[in-house]
KEGURO-898594 format. One record per residue (C-alpha): residue in one letter; x, y, z. Coordinates in steps of 0.2 Angstrom, whole numbers, padded with zeros to 4 digits, always signed. Layout:
N
AXYZ...
***
This chain:
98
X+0087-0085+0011X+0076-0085-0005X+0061-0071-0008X+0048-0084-0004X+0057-0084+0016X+0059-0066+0014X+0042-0062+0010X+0036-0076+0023X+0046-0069+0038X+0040-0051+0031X+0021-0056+0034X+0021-0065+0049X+0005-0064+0057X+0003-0052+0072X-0009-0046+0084X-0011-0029+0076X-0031-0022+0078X-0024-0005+0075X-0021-0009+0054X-0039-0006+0050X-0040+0013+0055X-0021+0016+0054X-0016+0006+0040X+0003+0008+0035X+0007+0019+0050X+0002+0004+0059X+0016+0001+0075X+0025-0016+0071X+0041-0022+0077X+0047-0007+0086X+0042+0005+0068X+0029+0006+0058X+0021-0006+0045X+0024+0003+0029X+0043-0003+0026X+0036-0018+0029X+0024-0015+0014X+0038-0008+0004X+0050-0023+0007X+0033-0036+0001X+0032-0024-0013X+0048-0023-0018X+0050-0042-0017X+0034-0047-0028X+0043-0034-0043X+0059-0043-0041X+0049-0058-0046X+0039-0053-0057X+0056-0041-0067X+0065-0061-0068X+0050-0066-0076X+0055-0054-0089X+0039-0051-0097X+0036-0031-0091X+0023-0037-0078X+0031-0026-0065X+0023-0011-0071X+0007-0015-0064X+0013-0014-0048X+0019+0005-0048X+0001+0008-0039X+0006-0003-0025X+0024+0005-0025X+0017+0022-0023X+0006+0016-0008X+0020+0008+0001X+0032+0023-0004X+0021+0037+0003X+0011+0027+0016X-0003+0035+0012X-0018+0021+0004X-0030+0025-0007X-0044+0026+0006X-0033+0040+0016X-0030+0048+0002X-0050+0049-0003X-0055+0053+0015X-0043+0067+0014X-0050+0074-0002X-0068+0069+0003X-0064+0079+0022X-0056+0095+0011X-0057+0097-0006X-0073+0091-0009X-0082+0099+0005X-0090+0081+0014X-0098+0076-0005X-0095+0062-0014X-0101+0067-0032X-0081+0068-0038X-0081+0048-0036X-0097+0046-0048X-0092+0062-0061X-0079+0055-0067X-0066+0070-0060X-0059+0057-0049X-0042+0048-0054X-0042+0031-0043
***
């Protein structure tokens, strides 16, 4: 079966209203969504590496997301509910790395 089935079978739509507020610790298929993620991830690289132009790179954002399972919104929630004591300044200052 070719990536393009792969990825295909990978995203398969499904009645999941829990993604919005768990994201990739969503329940799917007896586990949870984020080796899912990985998996799509992983496949887009593979593509993109056998183009052979270096456009993989620009993935590594996504591949961290999928490896930690943690997105960028948890990750600034988390900060915005500890570190930064409920402000938002540190998105505006220029202090935060997104």
């Amino acid at each position: 079966m070719g990536s393009r089935c792969v990825g295909r079978v990978l995203t398969w739509a499904w009645p999941c209203p829990q993604v919005p507020k768990t994201a990739l610790q969503a329940p799917f298929r007896g586990g949870k969504l984020q080796p899912v993620a990985l998996k799509v991830v992983q496949l887009a690289a593979e593509g993109l590496r056998r183009r052979g132009r270096g456009e993989e790179k620009y993935l590594d954002p996504l591949v961290d997301i999928a490896t930690s399972g943690v997105t960028l919104a948890e990750r600034t929630l988390a900060l915005y509910h500890g570190a930064w004591g409920g402000k938002l300044d540190p998105l505006y200052d220029g202090s935060f790395d997104y």
